[in-house]
C-alpha positions as CSV (number, residue, x, y, z in Angstrom):
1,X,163.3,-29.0,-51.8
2,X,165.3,-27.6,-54.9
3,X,166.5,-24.6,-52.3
4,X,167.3,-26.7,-49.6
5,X,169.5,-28.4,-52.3
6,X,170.8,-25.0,-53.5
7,X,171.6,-24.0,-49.6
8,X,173.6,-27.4,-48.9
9,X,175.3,-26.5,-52.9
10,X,177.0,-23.4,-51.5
11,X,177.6,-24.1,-48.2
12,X,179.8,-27.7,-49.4
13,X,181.5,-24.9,-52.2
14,X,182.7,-23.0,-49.3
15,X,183.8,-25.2,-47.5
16,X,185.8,-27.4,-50.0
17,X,187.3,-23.7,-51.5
18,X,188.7,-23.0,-47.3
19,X,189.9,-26.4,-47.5
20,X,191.8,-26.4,-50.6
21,X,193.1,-23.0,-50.9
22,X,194.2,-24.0,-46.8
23,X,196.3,-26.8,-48.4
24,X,198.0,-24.3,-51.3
25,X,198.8,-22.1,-48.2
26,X,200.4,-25.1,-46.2
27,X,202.6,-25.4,-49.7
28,X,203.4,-22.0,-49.3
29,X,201.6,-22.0,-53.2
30,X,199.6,-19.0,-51.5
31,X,200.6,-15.4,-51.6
32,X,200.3,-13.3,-48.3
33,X,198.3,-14.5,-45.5
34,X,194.4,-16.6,-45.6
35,X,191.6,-15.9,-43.5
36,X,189.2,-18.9,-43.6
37,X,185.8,-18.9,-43.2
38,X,185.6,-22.7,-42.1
39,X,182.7,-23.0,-39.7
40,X,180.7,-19.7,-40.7
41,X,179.0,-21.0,-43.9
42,X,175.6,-21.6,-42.7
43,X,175.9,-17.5,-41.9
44,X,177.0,-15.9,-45.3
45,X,174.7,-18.5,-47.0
46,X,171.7,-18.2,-45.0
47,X,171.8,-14.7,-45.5
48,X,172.7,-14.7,-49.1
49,X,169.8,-16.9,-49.5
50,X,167.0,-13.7,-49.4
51,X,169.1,-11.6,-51.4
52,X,169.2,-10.7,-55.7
53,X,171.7,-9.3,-58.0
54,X,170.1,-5.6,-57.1
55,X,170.6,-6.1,-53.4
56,X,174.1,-5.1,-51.5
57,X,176.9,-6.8,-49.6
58,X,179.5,-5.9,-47.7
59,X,182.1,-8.3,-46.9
60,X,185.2,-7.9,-44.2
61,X,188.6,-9.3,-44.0
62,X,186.9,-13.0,-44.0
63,X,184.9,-12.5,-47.0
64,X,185.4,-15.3,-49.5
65,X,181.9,-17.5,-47.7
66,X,179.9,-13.9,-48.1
67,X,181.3,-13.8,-52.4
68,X,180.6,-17.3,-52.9
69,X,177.1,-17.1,-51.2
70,X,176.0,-14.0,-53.2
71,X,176.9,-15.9,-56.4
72,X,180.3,-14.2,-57.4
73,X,181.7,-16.7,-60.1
74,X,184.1,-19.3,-58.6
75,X,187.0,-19.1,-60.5
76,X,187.7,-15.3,-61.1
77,X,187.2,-15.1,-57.1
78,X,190.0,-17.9,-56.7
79,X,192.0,-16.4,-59.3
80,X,191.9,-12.9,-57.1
81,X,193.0,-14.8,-54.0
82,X,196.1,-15.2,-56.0
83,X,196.2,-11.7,-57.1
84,X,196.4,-12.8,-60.6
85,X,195.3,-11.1,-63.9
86,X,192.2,-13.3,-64.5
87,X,190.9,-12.3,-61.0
88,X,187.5,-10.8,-60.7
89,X,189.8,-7.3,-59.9
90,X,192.4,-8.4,-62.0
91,X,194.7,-9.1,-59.1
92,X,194.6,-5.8,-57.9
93,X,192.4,-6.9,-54.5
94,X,193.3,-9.9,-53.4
95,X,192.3,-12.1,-50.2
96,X,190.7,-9.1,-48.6
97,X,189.6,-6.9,-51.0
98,X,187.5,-8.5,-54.1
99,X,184.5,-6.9,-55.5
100,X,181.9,-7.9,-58.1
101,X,179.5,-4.6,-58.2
102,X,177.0,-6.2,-60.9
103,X,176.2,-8.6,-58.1
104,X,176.4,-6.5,-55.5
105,X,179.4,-7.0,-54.1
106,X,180.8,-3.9,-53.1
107,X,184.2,-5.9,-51.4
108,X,185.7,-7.1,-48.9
109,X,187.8,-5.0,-46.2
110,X,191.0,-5.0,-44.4
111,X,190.1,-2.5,-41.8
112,X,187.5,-3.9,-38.6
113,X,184.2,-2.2,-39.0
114,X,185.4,-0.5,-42.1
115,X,182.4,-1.7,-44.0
116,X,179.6,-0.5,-41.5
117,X,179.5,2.8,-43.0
118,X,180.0,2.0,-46.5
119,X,177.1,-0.4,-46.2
120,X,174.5,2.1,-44.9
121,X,175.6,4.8,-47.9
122,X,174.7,1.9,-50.1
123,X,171.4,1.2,-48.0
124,X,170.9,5.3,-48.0
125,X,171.2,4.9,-51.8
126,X,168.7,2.3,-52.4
127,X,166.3,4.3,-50.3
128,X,166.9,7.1,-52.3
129,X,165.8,5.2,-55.4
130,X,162.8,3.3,-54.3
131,X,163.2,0.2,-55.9
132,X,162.9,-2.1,-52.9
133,X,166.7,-2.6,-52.7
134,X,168.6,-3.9,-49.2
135,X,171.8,-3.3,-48.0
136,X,173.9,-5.7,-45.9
137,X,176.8,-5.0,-43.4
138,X,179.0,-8.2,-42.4
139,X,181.1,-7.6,-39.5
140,X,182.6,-9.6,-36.8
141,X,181.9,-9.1,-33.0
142,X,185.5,-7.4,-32.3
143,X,184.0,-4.3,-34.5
144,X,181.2,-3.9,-32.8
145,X,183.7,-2.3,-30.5
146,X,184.4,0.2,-32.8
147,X,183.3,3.9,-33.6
148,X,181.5,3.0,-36.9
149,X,179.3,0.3,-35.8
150,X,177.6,2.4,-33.3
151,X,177.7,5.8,-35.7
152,X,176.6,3.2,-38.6
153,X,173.1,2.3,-36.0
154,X,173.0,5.3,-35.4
155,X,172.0,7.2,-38.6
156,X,170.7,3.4,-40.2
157,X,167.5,3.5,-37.5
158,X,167.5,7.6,-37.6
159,X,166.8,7.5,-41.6
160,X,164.9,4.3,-41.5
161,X,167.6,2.7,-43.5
162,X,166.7,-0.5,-46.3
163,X,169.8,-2.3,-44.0
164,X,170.9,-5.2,-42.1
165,X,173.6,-5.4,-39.6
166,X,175.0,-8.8,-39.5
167,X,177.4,-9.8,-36.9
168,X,179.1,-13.2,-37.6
169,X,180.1,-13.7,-33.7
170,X,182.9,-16.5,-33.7
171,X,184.0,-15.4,-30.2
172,X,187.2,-14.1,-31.0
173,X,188.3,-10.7,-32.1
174,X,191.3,-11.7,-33.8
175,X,193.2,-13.2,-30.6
176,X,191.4,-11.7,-28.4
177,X,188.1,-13.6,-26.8
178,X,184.9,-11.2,-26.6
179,X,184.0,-12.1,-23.2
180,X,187.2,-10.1,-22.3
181,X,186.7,-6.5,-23.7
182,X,182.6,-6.3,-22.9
183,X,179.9,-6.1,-20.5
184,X,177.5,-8.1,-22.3
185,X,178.5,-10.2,-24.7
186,X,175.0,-10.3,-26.6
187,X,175.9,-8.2,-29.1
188,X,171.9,-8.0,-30.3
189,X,171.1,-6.3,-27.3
190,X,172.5,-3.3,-28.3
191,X,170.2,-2.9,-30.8
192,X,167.3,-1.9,-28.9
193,X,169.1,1.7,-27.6
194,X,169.2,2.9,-31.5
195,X,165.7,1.4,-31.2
196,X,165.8,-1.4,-33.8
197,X,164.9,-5.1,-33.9
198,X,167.8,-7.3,-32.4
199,X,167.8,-10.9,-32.9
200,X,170.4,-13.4,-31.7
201,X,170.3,-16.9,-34.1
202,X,172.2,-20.4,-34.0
203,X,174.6,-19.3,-36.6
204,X,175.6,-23.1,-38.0
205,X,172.1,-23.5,-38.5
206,X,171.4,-22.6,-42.1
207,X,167.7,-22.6,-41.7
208,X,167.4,-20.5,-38.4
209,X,169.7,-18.2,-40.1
210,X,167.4,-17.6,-43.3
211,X,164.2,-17.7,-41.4
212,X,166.1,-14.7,-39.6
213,X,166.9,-13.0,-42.4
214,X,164.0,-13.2,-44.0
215,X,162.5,-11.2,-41.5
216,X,164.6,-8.9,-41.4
217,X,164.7,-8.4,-45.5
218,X,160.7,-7.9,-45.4
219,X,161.3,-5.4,-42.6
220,X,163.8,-3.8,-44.7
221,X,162.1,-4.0,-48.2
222,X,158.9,-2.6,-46.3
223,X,160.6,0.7,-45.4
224,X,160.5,0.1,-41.4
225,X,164.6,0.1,-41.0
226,X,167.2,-1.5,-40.3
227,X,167.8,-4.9,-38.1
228,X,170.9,-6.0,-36.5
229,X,171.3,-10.1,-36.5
230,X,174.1,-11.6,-34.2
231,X,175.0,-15.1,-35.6
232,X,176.8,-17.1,-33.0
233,X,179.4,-19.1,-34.5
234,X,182.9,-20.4,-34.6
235,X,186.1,-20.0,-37.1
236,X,187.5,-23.5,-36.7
237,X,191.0,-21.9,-37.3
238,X,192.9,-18.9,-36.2
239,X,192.6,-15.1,-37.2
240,X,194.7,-16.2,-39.6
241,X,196.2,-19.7,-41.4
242,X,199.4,-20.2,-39.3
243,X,197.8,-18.4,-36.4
244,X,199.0,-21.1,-33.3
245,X,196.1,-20.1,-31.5
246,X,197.6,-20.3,-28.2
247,X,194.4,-18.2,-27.0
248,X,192.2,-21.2,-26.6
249,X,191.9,-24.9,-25.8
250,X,191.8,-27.8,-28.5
251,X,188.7,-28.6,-26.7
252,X,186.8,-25.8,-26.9
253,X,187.6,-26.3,-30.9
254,X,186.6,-30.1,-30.9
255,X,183.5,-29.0,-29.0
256,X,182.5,-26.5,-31.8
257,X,184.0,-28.3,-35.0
258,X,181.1,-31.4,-33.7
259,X,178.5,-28.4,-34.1
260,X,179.6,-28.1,-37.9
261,X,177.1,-26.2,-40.2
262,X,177.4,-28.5,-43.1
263,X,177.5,-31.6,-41.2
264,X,174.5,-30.0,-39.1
265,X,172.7,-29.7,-42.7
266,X,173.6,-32.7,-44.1
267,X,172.3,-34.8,-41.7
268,X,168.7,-32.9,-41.9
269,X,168.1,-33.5,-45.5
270,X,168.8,-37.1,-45.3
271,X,167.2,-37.7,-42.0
272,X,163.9,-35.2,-42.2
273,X,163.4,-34.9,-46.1
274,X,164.3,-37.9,-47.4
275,X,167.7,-36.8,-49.5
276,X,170.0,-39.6,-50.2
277,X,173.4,-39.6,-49.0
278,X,174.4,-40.7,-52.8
279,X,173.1,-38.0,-53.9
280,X,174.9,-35.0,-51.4
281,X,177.8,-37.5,-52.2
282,X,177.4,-36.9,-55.9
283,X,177.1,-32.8,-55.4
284,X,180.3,-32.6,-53.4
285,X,182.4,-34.8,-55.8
286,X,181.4,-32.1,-58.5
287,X,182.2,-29.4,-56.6
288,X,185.1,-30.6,-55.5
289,X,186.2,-31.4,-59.2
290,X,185.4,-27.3,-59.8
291,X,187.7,-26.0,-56.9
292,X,190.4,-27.7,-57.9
293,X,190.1,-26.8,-61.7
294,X,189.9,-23.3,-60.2
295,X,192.8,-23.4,-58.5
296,X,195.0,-25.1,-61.1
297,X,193.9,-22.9,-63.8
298,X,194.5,-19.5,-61.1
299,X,197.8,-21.6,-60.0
300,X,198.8,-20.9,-64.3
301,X,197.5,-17.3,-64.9
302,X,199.9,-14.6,-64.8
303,X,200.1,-11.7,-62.3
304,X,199.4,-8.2,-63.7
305,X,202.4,-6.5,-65.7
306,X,203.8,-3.8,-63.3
307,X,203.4,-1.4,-66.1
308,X,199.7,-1.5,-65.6
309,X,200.0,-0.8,-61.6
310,X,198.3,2.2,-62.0
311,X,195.3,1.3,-64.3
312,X,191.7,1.1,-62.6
313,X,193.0,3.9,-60.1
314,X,190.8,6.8,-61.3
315,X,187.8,6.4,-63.0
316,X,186.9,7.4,-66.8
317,X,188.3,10.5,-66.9
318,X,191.1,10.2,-68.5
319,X,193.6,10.8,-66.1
320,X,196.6,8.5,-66.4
C-alpha cells in the first residue's frame, strides 16, 4: 500500500505545482510562456514509478510532471521555472529546459522530437556499460511525425537498445488535432515495422500505466530492446497558458477533465483499499503548504548577475 500512497503523493504534487504556478502566470508573476501538464500525471508518474537514480529521462517542452515524477527536488525545479539563481540550472534553463543529471534527468526540450535521439545515445551508453541501466524518451504524438522518432526506432530495435519510447498522446499537436495529419492515429502500431513491442494504455490510469511499464523495463533491463508505449491522454489546457483553444469544443474538455487521473486514483484507494479520504485530505494539505513555500521563496531569489551569462557554457577546461 505504501506505493500506492507514494503514486497518489506525486501525482497530487503535480498537479497542485500546474495549478499554482497557472495562477502566478494569470498574475503575469511568471516569466515567458507555461506549458502545463494538467491531466498527464498518471503518465510521467506511472512511468517514473519503475525507474532509479541510475536510470534515464528525457523530458520535452511539457516536462515539469516527468522532473517531479523522477524525484527532482521541488523547490530548485520551481525556482528554474523562474529562471532564478537558486534554480536546479541556476536559471539558465528555465520552463523548457531543466536538468538534474544525478537523477537522471538529462532535460527538458524546446524542439518536437528533439529528445528521441538524445534518449537512445543515453540508452546506447547504458548498453555499453552493462549495468542494467534504461533509457526513456517522452514525446508527444505531433513528433512522432517527425524524422527523429522514426530514425530514433530505427537504430533503438537495430542495436537492441535498454529504451523505451513513450508517447504521452493528448490528441493535439500543439493546435493541431492528430486525427488530421495521420492515417492511423494508433501511434503503437508503428512499432511493429521496426519490429518492437507496441502497446497502447489508458494513460489517466496510474496503475495500467505502471503495469505497462514494467514490462517494458524488464524487457529492457533483460537486453531484448526497446518498447514504444502510447499513453492516451488529455492536456486540460492549451499548447500553452493563454492558448484560447479555439481548435476544440468545451465539451470535448469537460468530457476528458471527468476522466481526471488523480480523481480517477483517488477514488480507487478509498473505494478498493480501504484509504480514508482524511487521510488523501491530510497529504494534499501538505503538499499544498510545500508548493506554495516553493514558489514564495523562488518568487524572492534573485536572477543570475549578467556578468555570469557565460558561466556553465564550456565544460572544465578552462575556457572563459
Amino acid at each position: 500500500m505504501n506505493d500506492f500512497i507514494e503514486l497518489f503523493e506525486r501525482m497530487m504534487l503535480i498537479r497542485l505545482c500546474e495549478e499554482q504556478l497557472n495562477e502566478a502566470f494569470a498574475k503575469n508573476l511568471f516569466p515567458g510562456y507555461i506549458h502545463s501538464y494538467l491531466g498527464q500525471e498518471a503518465c510521467a508518474v506511472g512511468v517514473c514509478a519503475l525507474l532509479d537514480d541510475r536510470d534515464y529521462i528525457m523530458s520535452n517542452h511539457r516536462g515539469r510532471g516527468h522532473y517531479l515524477a523522477k524525484g527532482m527536488a521541488l523547490e530548485p525545479m520551481v525556482a528554474e521555472m523562474f529562471g532564478k539563481e537558486t534554480g536546479i540550472c541556476g536559471g539558465r534553463g528555465g520552463e523548457m529546459h531543466a536538468a538534474d543529471p544525478d537523477l537522471g534527468i538529462l532535460g527538458g526540450n524546446g524542439i518536437v522530437g528533439a529528445g528521441l535521439p538524445i534518449a537512445a545515445g543515453a540508452a546506447y551508453s547504458a548498453q555499453l556499460e552493462g549495468k542494467g541501466r534504461v533509457s526513456v524518451a517522452f514525446f508527444g504524438e505531433g513528433a512522432s511525425n517527425n524524422g527523429s522518432f522514426n530514425e530514433t526506432m530505427n537504430v533503438a530495435a537495430a542495436w537492441k537498445l535498454p529504451l523505451l519510447l513513450v508517447c504521452e498522446n493528448n490528441l493535439y499537436a500543439e493546435m493541431t488535432p492528430f486525427s488530421e495529419t495521420v492515417g492511423e492515429e494508433d501511434v503503437a502500431r508503428r512499432a511493429e515495422g521496426y519490429g518492437m513491442p507496441g502497446e497502447i494504455v489508458d494513460g489517466n490510469d496510474v496503475l495500467a500505466v505502471r503495469e505497462a511499464a514494467a514490462r517494458a523495463v524488464a524487457r529492457a533491463r533483460d537486453g531484448h530492446g526497446p518498447t514504444l508505449l502510447e499513453l492516451k491522454t488529455y492536456r486540460w489546457g492549451g499548447h500553452f497558458q493563454g492558448d484560447p483553444r479555439n481548435y476544440r469544443s468545451r465539451e470535448e474538455e469537460k468530457a476528458w477533465m471527468e476522466k481526471c487521473p488523480v480523481a480517477r486514483f483517488r477514488k480507487t484507494l478509498v473505494e478498493e483499499h480501504g484509504v480514508a479520504e482524511a487521510d488523501l485530505a491530510e497529504i494534499e494539505e501538505k503538499l499544498r503548504g510545500q508548493v506554495e513555500v516553493a514558489i514564495e521563496k523562488a518568487l524572492e531569489a534573485e536572477v543570475p548577475p549578467p556578468e555570469t551569462a557565460m558561466d556553465h557554457v564550456f565544460a572544465a577546461s578552462g575556457v572563459k
